[in-house]
C-alpha positions as CSV (number, residue, x, y, z in Angstrom):
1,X,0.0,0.0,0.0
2,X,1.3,3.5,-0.8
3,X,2.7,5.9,2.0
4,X,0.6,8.0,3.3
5,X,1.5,11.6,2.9
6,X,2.8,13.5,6.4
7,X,0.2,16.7,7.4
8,X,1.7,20.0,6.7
9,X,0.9,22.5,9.6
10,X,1.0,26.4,9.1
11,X,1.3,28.5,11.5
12,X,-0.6,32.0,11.2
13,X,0.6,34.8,13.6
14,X,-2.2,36.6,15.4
15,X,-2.6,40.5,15.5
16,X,-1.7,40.9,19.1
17,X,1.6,39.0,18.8
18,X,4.8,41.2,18.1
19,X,7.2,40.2,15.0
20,X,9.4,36.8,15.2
21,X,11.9,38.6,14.8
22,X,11.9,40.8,18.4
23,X,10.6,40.9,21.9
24,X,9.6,42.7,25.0
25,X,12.8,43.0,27.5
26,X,11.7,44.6,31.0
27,X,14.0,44.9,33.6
28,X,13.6,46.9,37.3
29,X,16.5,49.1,38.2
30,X,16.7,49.1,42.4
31,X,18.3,52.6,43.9
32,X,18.4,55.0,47.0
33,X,15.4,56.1,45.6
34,X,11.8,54.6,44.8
35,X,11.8,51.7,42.2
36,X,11.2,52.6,38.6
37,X,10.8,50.0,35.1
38,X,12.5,50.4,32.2
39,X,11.3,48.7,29.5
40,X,11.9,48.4,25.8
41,X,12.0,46.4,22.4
42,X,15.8,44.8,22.4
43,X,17.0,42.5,19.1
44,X,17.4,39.0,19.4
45,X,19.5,38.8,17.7
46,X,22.5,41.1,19.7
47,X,23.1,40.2,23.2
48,X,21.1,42.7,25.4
49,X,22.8,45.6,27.3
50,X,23.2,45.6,30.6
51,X,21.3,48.7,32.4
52,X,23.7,50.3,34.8
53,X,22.0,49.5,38.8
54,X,21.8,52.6,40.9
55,X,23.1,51.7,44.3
56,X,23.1,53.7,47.6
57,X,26.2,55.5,48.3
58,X,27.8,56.0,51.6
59,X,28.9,59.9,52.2
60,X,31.9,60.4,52.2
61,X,33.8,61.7,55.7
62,X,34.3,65.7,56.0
63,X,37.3,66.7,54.9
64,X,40.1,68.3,57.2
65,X,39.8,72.1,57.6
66,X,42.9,73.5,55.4
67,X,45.3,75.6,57.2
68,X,46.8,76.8,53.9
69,X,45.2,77.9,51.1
70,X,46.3,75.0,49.3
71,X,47.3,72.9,52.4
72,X,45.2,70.2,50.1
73,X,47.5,69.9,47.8
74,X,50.8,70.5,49.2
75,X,50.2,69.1,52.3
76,X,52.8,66.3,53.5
77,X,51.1,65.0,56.8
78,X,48.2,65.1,59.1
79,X,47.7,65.1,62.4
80,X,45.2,63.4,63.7
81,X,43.6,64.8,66.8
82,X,42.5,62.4,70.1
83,X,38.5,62.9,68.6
84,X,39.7,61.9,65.5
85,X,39.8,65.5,63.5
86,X,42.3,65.6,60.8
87,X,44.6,68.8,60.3
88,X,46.7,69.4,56.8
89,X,50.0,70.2,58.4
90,X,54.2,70.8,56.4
91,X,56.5,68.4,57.8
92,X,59.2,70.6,57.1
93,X,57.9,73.7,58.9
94,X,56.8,71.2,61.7
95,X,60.2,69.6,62.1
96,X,61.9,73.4,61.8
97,X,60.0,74.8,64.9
98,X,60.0,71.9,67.3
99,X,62.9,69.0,68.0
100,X,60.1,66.7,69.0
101,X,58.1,66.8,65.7
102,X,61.6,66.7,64.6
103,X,62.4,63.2,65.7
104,X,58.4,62.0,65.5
105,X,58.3,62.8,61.8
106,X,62.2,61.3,61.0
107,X,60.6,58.3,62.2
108,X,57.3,58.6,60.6
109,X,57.8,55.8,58.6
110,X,58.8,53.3,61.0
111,X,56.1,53.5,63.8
112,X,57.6,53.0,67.0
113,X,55.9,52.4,70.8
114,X,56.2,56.3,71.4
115,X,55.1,57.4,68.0
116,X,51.8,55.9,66.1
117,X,51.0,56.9,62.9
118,X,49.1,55.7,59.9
119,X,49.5,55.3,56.3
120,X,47.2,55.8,53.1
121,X,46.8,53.7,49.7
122,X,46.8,57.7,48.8
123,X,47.1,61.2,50.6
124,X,50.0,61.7,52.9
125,X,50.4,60.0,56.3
126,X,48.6,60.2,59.4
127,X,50.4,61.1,62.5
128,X,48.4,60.1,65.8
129,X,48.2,62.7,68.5
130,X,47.2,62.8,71.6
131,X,46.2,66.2,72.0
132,X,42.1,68.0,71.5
133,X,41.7,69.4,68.5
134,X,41.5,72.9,70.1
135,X,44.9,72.3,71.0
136,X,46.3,71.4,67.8
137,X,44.6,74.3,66.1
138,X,46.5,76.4,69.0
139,X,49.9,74.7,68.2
140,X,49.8,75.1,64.3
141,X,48.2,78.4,64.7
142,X,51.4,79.5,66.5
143,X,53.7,77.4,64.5
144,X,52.5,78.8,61.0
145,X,52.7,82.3,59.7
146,X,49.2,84.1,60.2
147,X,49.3,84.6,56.2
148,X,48.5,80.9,55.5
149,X,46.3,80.0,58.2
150,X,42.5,80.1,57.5
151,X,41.6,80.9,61.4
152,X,44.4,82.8,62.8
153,X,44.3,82.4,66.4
154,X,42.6,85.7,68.5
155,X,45.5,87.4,70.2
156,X,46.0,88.0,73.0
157,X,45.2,84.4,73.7
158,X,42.6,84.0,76.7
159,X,44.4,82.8,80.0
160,X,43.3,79.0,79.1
161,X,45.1,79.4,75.9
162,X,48.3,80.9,77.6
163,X,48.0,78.0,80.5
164,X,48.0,75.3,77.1
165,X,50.2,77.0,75.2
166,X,53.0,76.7,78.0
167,X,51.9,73.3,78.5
168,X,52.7,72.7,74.4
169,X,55.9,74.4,74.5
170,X,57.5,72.4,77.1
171,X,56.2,69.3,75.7
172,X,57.6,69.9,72.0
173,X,61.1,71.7,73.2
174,X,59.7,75.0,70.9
175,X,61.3,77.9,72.0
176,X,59.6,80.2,69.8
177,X,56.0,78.5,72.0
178,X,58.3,79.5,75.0
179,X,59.1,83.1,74.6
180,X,54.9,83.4,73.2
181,X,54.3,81.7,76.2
182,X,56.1,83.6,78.3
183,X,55.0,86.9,77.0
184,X,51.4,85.7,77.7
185,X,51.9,85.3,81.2
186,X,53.8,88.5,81.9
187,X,50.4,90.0,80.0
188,X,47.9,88.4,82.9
189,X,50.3,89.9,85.3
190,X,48.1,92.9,86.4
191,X,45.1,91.1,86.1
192,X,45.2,88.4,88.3
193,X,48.8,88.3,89.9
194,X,48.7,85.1,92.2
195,X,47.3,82.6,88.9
196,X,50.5,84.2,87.0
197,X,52.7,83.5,89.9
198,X,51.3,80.3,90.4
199,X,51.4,79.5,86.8
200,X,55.7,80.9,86.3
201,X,56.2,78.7,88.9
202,X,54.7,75.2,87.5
203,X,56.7,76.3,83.6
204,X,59.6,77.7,85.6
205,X,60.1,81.5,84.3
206,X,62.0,83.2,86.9
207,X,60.8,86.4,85.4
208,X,57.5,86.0,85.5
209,X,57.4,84.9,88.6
210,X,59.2,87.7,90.5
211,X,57.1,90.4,88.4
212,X,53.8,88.7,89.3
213,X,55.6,88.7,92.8
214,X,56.0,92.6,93.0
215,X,52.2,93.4,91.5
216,X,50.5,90.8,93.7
217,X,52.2,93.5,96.5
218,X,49.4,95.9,95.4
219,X,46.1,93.8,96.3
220,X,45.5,91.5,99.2
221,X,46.7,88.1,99.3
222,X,45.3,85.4,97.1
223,X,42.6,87.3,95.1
224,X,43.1,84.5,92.4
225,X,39.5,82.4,92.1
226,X,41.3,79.9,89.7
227,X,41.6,77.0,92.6
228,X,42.6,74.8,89.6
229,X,46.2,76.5,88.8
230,X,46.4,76.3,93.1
231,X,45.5,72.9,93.3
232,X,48.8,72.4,90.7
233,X,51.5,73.5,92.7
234,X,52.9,73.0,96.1
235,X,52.3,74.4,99.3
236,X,55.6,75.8,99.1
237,X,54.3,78.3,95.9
238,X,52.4,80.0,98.6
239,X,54.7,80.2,101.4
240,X,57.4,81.7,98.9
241,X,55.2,84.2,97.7
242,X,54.1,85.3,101.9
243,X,57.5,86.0,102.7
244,X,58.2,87.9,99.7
245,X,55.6,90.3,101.0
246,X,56.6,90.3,104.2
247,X,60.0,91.1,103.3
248,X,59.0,93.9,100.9
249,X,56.9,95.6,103.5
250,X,59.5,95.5,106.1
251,X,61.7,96.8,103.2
252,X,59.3,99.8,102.3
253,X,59.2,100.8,106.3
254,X,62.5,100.9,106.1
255,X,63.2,103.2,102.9
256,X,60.4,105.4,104.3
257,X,61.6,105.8,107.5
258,X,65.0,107.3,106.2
259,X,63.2,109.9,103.6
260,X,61.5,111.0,106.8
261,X,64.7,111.2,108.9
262,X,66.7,113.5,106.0
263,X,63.4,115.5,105.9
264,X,63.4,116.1,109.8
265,X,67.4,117.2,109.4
266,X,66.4,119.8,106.9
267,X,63.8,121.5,108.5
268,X,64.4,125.4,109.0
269,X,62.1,126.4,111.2
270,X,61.0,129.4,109.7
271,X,57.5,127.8,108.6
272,X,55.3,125.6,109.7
273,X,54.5,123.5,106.8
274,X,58.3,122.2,107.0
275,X,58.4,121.6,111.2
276,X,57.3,119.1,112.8
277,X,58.1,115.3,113.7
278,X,56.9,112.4,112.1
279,X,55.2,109.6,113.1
280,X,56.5,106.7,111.5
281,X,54.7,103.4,113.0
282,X,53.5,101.3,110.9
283,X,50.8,100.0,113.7
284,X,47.6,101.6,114.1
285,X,47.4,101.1,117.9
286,X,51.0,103.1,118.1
287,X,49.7,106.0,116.2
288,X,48.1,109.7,117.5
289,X,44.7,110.4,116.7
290,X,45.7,114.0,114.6
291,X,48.5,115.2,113.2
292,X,49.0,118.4,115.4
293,X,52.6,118.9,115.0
294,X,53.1,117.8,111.7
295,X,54.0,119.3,108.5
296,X,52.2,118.7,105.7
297,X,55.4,117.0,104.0
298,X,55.2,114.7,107.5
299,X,51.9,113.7,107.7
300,X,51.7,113.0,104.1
301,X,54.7,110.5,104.6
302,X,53.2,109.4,107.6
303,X,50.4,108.3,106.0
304,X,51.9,106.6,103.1
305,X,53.8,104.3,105.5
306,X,50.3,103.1,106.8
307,X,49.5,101.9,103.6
308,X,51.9,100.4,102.6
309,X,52.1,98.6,105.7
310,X,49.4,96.5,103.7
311,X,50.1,97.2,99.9
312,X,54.0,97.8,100.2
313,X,54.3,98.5,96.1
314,X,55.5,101.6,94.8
315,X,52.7,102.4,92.8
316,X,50.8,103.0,96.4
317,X,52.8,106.1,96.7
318,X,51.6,107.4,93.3
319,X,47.9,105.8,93.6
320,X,46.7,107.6,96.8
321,X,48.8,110.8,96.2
322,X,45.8,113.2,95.3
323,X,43.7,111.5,98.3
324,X,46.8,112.4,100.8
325,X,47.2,115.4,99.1
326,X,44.1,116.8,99.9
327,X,44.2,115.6,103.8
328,X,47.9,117.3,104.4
329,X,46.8,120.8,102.6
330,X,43.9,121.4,105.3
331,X,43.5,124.4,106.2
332,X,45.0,123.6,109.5
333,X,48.1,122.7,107.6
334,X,48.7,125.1,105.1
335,X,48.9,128.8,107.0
336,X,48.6,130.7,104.0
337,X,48.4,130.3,99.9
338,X,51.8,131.1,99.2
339,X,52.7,127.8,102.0
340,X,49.5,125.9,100.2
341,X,51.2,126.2,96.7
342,X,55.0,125.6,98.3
343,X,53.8,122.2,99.5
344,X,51.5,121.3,96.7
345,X,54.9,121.3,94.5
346,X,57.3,119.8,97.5
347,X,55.1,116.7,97.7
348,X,54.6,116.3,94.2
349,X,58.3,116.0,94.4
350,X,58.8,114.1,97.2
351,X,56.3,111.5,95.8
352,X,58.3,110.8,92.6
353,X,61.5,110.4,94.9
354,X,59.3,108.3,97.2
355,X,58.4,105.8,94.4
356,X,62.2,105.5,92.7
357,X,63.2,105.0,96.1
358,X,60.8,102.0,96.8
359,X,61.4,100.6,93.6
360,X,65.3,100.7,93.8
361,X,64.9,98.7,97.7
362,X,62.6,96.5,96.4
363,X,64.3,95.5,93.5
364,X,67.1,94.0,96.4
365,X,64.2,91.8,97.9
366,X,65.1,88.4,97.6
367,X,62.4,85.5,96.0
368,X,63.1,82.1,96.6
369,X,62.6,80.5,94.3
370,X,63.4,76.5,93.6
371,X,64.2,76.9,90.0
């Protein structure tokens, strides 16, 4: 029997269906944001390309405040502060004003027990600190010229910034720190004597010291309200700083007591306002109620040497001149206006001799001093 012949089947493409030769590619991008689809008509015959995916980024860390205008790019270090701040610093100006940093960044390279520092795939090297980043700011501040810094420091520095400064300068051997330091505690001087005294004697300047020595002879003792910069030195701080006083008061009843006494020898007797004895205690419960007797020239000396019984400085003599002056030309002192004008001028006088007298025996006081 003959073969059969095979069916033949056709097919027909409907309407709806797209061309043989392409099809639908959809593909969901996933990013920070909300999802969106992309879709659209790829060939079949070319491998598809690859969408690019969208994927959260992580923000990057803040970069390190610039001390130079283009401490970015030419920057060779930074130091890395104990909160983890990051300041653009020149090892070559760094190693030029401080032996330390000398030495630290010679062995940058080869981290030792005493130095830590860390290195980058790129950027210079990290050099571990372990000081705030207030005071780093402080110590590059002073270390670089105010021209390349992008927040000079305020001078004059506030007494915190003096105290930390010294603290710096001894701790990196920089004597230009020093000498700024040093000139920063001579400038708290007037203001609060007994915290610069206390605070020359914990960085050992001897001038300091003896200068916050002779102003602290012009309040009471310890007006200071730091108990901090107290609390940091010795008992024997104190001690020192008593018998300086004590010796300069003794000292200014002595230099006054021998104005008094050439004074006496060169009275003339032919006026009032130049006779007269003195009273030169420097104890109230020795002393005469008035000053019957006196010259004006006596009683004004007289009553200098009571205060300075208390405030034995020089500047006594010249602070309570015009008070004094006024009490000595009473009118039961001064006779007449020619003797009123005489002793206006003779005291004036005497109280510039008065003060470079006190200053040249005070200047001999001794301060002990154990540095």
């Amino acid at each position: 029997m003959p073969a059969r012949p095979r069916p033949v089947s056709i097919a027909v493409p409907r309407s709806s269906d797209p061309p043989p030769s392409t099809r639908v590619s959809r593909r969901v991008s996933v990013g920070h944001h909300a999802p969106t689809t992309s879709s659209r008509v790829a060939d079949t015959t070319t491998p598809a390309r690859v969408l690019s995916t969208i994927r959260p980024q992580t923000p990057k860390p803040p970069d390190p405040r610039p001390l130079s205008r283009d401490a970015a790019s030419d920057a060779d270090v930074l130091l890395q502060s104990e909160d983890g701040t990051l300041l653009y610093a020149h090892q070559w100006l760094l190693a030029r004003a401080s032996r330390v940093f000398a030495k630290m960044l010679a062995n940058l390279n080869q981290p030792s027990s005493a130095i830590t520092a860390s290195t980058q795939s790129t950027g210079p090297p990290i050099l571990i600190m372990t000081e705030s980043t207030r005071a780093l700011r402080l110590l590059l501040g002073m270390i670089y010229p105010a021209c390349l810094l992008s927040e000079p420091p305020s001078l004059p520095l506030s007494r915190d910034d003096t105290y930390m400064l010294a603290q710096l300068a001894r701790k990196y051997s920089a004597a230009h720190l020093t000498e700024a330091a040093r000139r920063g505690l001579l400038a708290y001087v007037p203001k609060d004597p007994t915290w610069a005294f206390a605070a020359a004697w914990v960085f050992e300047f001897a001038d300091v010291a003896r200068a916050a020595a002779v102003e602290s002879l012009r309040h009471d003792f310890l007006p200071s309200t730091d108990i901090k910069i107290l609390r940091q030195v010795p008992a024997a701080t104190l001690g020192a700083l008593q018998d300086f006083r004590r010796r300069c008061a003794r000292t200014a009843a002595s230099a006054l007591a021998r104005v008094a006494e050439l004074e006496r020898e060169a009275q003339t007797g032919r006026c009032r306002m130049v006779t007269g004895r003195p009273n030169l205690s420097f104890h109230r419960r020795q002393r005469g109620s008035g000053n019957e007797g006196k010259t004006c020239l006596l009683a004004y000396v007289d009553a200098v040497a009571l205060r300075l019984a208390d405030y034995p400085h020089p500047r006594t003599v010249v602070d309570s001149h015009d008070l004094l002056l006024q009490t000595c030309l009473s009118a039961g002192s001064a006779p007449c206006a020619s003797c009123s004008e005489r002793a206006q001028m003779l005291l004036k006088t005497k109280m510039e001799e008065l003060r470079t007298r006190l200053e040249m025996e005070l200047a001999t006081v001794p301060l002990q001093l154990p540095f």
